[in-house]
N, C-alpha and C positions, 0 to 999 in steps of 0.2 A: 400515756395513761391519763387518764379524765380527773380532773381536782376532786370528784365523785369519790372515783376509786382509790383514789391517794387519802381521803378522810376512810374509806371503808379500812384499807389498811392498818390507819392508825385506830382505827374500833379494834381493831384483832388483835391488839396489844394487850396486857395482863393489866398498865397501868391506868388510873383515871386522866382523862385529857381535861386541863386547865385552860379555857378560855375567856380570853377577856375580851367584851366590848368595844369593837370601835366606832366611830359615827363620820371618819372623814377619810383622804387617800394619808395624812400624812397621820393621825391615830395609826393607822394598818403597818403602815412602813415604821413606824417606832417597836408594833408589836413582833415586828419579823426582826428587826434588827437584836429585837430582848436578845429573839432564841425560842417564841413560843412558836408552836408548830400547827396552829387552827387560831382563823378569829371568828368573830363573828360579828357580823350588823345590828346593833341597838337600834331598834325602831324610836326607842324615848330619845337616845339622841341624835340621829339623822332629824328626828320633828327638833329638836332645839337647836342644833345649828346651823339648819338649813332653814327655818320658820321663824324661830325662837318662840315656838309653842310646843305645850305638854303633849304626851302620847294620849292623843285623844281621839286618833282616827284623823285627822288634820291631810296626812302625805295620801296622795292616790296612789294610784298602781306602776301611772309613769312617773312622778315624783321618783318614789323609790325604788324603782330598777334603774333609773337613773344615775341615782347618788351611789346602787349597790355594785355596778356594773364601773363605774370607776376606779372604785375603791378595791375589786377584785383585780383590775388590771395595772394596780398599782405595786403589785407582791405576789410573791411566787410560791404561798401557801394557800392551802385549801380554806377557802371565806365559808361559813352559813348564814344567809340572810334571812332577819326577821321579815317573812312576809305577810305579819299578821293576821288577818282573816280568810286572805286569799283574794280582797277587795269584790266581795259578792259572791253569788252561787258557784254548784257543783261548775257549771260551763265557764265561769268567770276564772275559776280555780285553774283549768285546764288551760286559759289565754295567758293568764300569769307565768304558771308554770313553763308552758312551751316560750314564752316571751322570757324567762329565766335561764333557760337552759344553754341558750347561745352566750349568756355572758360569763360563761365559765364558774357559775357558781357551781360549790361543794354539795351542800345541802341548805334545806329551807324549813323555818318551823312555818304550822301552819295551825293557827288556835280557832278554838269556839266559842267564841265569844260572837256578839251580838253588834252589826255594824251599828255609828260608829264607836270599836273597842276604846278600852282605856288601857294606858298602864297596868300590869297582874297586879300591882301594890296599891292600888288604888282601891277605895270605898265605894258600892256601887255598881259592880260588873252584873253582866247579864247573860246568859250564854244562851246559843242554839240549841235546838233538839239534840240528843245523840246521834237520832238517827241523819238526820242532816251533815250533821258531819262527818257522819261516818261515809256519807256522798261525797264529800269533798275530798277523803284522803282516797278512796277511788280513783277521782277522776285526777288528783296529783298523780296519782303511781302508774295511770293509763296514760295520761299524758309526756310523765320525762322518758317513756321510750327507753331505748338500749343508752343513755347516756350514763346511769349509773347513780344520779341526783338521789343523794340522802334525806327524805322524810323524815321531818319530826314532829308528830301530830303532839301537839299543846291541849290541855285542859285546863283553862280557869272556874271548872267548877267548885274546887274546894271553898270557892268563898259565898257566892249566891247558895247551893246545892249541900255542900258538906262533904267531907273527904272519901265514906263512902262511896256517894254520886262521883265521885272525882275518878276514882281506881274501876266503879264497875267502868264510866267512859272509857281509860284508857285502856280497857283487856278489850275494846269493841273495837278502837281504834288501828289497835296493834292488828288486831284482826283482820280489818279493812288492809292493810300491808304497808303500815306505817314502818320504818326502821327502828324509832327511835321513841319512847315517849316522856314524855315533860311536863309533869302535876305542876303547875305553876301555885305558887306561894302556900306550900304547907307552912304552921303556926309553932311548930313545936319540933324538938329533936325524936321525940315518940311517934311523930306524926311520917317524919322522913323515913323514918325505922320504918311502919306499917305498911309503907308506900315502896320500898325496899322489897319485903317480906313478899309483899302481893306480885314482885315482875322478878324471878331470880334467875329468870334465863333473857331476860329484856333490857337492849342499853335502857340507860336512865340518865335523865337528867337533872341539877340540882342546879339553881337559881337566887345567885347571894348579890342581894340589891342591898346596898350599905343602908340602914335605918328603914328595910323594910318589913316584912313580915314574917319572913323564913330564917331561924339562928344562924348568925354567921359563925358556919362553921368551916374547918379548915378542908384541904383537898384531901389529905388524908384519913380525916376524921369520917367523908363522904365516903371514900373509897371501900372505908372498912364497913360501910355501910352496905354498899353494895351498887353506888353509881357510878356510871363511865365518864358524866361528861358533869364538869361543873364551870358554869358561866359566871362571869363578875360583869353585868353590861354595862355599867353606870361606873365602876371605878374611873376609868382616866376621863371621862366627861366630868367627874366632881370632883375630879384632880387640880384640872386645868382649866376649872371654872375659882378654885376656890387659888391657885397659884397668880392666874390672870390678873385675878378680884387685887389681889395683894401688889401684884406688879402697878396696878393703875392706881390703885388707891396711894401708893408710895411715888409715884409718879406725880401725879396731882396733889400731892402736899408737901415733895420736896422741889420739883421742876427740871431734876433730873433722875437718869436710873444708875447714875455711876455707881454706887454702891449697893442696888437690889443684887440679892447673892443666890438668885433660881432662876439666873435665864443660863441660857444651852448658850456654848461659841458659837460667835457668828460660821467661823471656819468648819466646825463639828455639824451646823446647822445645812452649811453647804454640802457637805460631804452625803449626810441622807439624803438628802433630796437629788442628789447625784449630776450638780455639781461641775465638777472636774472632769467625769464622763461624757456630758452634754457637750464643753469648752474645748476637749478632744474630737468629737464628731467634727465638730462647728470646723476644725480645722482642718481634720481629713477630708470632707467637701470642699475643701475652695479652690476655684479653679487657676 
């Protein structure tokens, strides 16, 4: 069975799927070790840890099947990677796409926005035609072939456009034979309500960037709303920037870490990363 078809499955389930953002191979293996069952690729932080720059359209197309193609081969749950615009037109979309499909990704969002994008939470976006992109999830859907690859055509119109323009996009989208679709950064809980209201037979996606523009609200709270899929991208990137920050900062003012009380066992440390696995091969090879 195809990582495709193992997320399509968990679409078939009654409950909403909880996804958190990862940006590296050992983010993914901490999310599989939780217990959660789907991650997904932050475009904002593959550009910060791999650049240490903003989502600003920064990562190309080999940049990031690069980084997404490890990180799927790091864990034995179904990945969806941000691949933001598609990195150019309808035919660009299709090179992506078929350039995606070998690395075993699950599914791919694919927004319209205007190269090069920003962050959804950012001031300033700009978006395509409709009907342009409505090219592009086309030539995704003609492109990933019998593989099973889950579409999730993104709209960042609610913020140039207005949320209107945002909902007529994504009934045009879904049309085009998008699986999945995702009003990126509604403003209000009446606004998720409306955007609910309008897809009641369409996954949905809801998108909680900690201090961004969309209410954080809980999983269940979304559920009763009416979405399947809620994303957290940014939580363990502003986890493990702000736990770092603390570790160095503590480090460089005392000259040791003997007593910082947030690092992981070195032995527990080895054990995810597997460790003890490796140590065993290393010895059943020698001659």
């Amino acid at each position: 069975m195809s990582s495709g078809q193992k997320l399509r499955q968990l679409l078939a389930r009654s409950e909403i799927i909880v996804i958190p953002g990862v940006y590296d191979c050992l983010s993914a293996k901490l999310a599989e070790q939780i217990g959660f069952e789907v991650v997904a690729t932050s475009g904002f932080g593959i550009a910060a840890s791999t650049l240490g720059l903003p989502d600003y359209g920064f990562l190309t197309a080999t940049e990031m099947l690069y980084s997404v193609g490890r990180i799927t081969q790091s864990v034995n749950i179904p990945l969806i990677a941000d691949l933001d615009t598609g990195y150019g037109n309808a035919l660009n979309v299709m090179r992506t796409i078929k350039d995606a499909v070998p690395l075993g990704i699950a599914g791919v969002l694919l927004e319209d926005q205007e190269c090069p994008k920003k962050c959804g939470h950012f001031e300033g976006k700009r978006v395509i035609s409709m009907a342009e992109h409505v090219g592009k999830i086309r030539a995704a859907v003609e492109a990933r072939g019998e593989s099973g690859l889950v579409i999730i055509a993104r709209t960042d119109a609610r913020g140039p456009l207005g949320l209107e323009e945002a909902i007529a996009r994504g009934r045009a989208y879904i049309a085009a034979g998008a699986d999945i679709l995702f009003v990126e950064a509604p403003q209000s809980v009446e606004e998720l309500q409306t955007i609910a209201t309008a897809f009641p037979d369409v996954p949905l996606v809801a998108n909680i960037v900690e201090g961004g523009k969309t209410p954080q609200l809980s999983a269940s709270q979304l559920q009763n709303f009416g979405f399947k899929i809620v994303f957290f991208p940014l939580t363990g990137l502003l986890a493990a920037t702000q736990v770092m920050s603390a570790c160095f900062r503590h480090l460089k003012e005392q000259g040791t870490t003997a007593n910082f009380p947030e690092l992981v066992n070195f032995k527990d440390f080895q054990e995810l990363v597997g460790v003890p696995k490796y140590l065993q091969m290393e010895q059943d090879f020698k001659s």
